[in-house]
Rosetta silent file (secondary structure, phi, psi, omega in degrees, C-alpha in Angstrom):
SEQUENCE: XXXXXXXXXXXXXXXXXXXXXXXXXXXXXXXXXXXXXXXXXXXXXXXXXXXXXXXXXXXXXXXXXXXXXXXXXXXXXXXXXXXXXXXXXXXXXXXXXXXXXXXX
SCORE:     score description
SCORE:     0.000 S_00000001
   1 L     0.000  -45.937  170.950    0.000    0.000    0.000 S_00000001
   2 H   -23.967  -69.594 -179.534    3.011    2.177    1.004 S_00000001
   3 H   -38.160  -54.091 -170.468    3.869    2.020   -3.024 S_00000001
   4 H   -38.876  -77.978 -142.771    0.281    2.600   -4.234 S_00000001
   5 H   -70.268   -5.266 -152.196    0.140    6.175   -1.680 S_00000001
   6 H   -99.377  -57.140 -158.299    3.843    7.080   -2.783 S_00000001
   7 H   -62.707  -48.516  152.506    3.228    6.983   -6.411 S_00000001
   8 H   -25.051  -83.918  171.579   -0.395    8.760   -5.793 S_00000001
   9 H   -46.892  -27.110  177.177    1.242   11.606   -3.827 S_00000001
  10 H   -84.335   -3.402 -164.024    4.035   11.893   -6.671 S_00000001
  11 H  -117.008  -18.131 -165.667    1.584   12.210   -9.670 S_00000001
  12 H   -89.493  -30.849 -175.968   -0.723   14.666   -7.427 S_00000001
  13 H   -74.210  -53.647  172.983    2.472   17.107   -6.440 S_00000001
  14 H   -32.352  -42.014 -172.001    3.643   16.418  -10.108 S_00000001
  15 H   -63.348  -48.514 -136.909    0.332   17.726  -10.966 S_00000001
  16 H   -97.563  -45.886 -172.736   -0.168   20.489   -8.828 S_00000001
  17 H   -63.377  -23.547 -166.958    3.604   21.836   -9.809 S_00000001
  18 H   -73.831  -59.035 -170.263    2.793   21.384  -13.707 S_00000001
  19 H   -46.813  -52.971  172.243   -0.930   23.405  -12.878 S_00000001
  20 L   -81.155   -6.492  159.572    1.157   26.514  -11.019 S_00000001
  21 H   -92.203  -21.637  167.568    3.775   27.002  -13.500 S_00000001
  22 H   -67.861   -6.589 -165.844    1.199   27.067  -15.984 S_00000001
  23 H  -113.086  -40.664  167.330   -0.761   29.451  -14.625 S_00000001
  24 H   -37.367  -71.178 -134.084    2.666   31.717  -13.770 S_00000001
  25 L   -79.787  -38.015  177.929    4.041   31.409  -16.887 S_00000001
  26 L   -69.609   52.815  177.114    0.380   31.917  -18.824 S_00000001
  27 L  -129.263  -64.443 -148.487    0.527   35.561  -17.355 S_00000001
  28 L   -84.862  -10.611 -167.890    3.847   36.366  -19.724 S_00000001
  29 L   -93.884 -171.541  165.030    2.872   34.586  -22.644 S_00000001
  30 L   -64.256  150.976  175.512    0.607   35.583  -26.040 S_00000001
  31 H   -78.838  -26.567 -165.939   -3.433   34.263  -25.764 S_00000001
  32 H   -83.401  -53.045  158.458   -2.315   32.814  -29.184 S_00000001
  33 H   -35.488  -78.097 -173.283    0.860   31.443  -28.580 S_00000001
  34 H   -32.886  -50.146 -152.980   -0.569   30.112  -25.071 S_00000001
  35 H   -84.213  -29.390  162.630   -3.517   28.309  -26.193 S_00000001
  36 H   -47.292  -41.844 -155.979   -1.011   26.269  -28.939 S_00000001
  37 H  -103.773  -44.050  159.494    1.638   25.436  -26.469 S_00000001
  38 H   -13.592  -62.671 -172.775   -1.377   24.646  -23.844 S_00000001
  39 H   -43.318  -66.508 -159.549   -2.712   22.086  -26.282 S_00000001
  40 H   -68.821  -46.974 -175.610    0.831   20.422  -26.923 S_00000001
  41 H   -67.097  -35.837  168.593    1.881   20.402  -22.860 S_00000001
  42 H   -65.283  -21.546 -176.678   -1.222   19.571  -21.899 S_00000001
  43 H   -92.557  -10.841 -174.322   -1.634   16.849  -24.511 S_00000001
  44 H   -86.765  -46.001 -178.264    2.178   15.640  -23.477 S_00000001
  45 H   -65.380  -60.050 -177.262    1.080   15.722  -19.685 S_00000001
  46 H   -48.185  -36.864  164.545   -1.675   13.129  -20.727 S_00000001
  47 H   -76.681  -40.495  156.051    0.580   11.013  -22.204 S_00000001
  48 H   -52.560  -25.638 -159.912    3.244   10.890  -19.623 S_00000001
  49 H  -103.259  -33.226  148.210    0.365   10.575  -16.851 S_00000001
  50 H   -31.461  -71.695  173.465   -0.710    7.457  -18.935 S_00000001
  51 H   -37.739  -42.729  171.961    2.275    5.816  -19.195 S_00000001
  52 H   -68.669  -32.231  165.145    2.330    6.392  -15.397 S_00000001
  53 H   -69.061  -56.617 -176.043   -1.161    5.122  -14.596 S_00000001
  54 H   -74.556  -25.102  159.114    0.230    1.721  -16.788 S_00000001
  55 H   -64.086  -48.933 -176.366    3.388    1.623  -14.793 S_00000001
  56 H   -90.043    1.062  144.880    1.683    1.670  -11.478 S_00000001
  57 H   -53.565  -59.215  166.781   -0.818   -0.804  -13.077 S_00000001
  58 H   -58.714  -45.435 -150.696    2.085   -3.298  -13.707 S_00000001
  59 H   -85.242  -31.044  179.976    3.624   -2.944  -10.408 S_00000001
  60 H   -63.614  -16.549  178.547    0.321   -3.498   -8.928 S_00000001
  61 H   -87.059  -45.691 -156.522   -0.434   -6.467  -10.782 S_00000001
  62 H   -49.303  -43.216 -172.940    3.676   -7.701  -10.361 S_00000001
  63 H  -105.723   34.218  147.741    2.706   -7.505   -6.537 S_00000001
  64 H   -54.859  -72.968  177.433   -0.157   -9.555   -6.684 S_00000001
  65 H   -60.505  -15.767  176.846    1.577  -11.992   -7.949 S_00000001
  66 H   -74.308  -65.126 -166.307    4.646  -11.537   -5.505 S_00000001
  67 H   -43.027  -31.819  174.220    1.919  -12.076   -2.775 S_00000001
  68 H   -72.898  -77.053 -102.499    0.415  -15.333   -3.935 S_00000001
  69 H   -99.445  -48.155  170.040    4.067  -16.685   -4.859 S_00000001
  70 H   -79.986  -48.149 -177.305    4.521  -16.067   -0.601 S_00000001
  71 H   -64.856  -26.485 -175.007    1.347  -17.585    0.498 S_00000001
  72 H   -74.947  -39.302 -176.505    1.931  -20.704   -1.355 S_00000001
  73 H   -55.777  -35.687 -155.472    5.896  -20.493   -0.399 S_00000001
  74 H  -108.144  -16.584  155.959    4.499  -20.623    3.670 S_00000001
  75 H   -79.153   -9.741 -178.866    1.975  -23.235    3.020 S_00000001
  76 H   -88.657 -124.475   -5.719    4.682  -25.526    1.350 S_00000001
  77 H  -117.396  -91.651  175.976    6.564  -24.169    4.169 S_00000001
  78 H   -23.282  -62.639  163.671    4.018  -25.464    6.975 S_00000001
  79 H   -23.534  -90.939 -166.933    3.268  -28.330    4.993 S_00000001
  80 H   -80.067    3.327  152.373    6.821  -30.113    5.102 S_00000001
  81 H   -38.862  -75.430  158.746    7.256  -28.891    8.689 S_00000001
  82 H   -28.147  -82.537 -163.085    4.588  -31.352    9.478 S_00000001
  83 H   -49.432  -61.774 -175.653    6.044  -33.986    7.387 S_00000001
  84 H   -60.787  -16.062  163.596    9.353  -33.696    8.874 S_00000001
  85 H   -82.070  -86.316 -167.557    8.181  -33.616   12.778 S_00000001
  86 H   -24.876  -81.681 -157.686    6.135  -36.794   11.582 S_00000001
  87 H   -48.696  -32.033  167.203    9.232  -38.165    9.873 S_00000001
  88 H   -41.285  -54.662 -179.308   11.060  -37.458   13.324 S_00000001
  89 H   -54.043  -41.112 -152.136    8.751  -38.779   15.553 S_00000001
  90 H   -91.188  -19.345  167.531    8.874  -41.797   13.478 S_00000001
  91 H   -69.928  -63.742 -175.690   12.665  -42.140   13.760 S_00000001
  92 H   -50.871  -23.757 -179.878   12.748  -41.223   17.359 S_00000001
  93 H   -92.261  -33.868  178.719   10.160  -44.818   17.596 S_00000001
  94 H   -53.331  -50.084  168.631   12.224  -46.364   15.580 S_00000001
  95 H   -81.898  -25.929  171.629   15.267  -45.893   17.827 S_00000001
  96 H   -50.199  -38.429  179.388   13.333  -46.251   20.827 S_00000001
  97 H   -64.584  -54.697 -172.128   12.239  -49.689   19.249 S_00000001
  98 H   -75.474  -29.484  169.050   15.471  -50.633   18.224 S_00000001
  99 H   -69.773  -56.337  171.500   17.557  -49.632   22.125 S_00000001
 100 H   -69.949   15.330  163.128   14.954  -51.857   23.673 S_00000001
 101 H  -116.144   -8.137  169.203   15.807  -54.687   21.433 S_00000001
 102 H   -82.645  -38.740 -162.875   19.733  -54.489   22.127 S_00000001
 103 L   -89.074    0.213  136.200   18.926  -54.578   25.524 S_00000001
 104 L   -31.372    0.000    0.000   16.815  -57.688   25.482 S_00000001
């Protein structure tokens, strides 16, 4: 979640800094000039803020998929725990079986 809120907060300050220099700098320019180079930055910003939206799509899917890849790792985990205190136990009877037949 950490990731999610980081990337959030970087595209909204990204945002906010694009929106106040645009509105500074559209004080000094031409209305003609402005509304051209508006078009193109604004049409630039949309495409970078895509690309960014599809990036933090992939990572969000990538740690889906980390997240599965660990629940399954800690149920095999758990899993041959078990088997191996069984296989212990079963050793530990074994020698218990076998010390009370040397001493017979």
């Amino acid at each position: 979640m950490s990731i999610e809120i980081a990337i959030g907060l970087a595209i909204s300050i990204i945002g906010c800094a694009i929106g106040v220099g645009g509105w500074i700098a559209g004080g000094k320019r031409q209305v003609k000039s402005d509304t051209k180079e508006d078009v193109t930055t604004t049409t630039t910003m949309i495409v970078k803020l895509d690309y960014i939206l599809q990036a933090v799509a992939e990572i969000k899917a990538d740690s889906g998929v980390v997240k599965t890849d660990v629940r399954e790792f800690r149920e095999q985990q758990i899993e041959d725990r078990a088997s191996l205190k069984s296989a212990w136990k079963a050793i530990d009877e074994l020698k218990t079986k076998a010390h009370s037949h040397d001493h017979e």
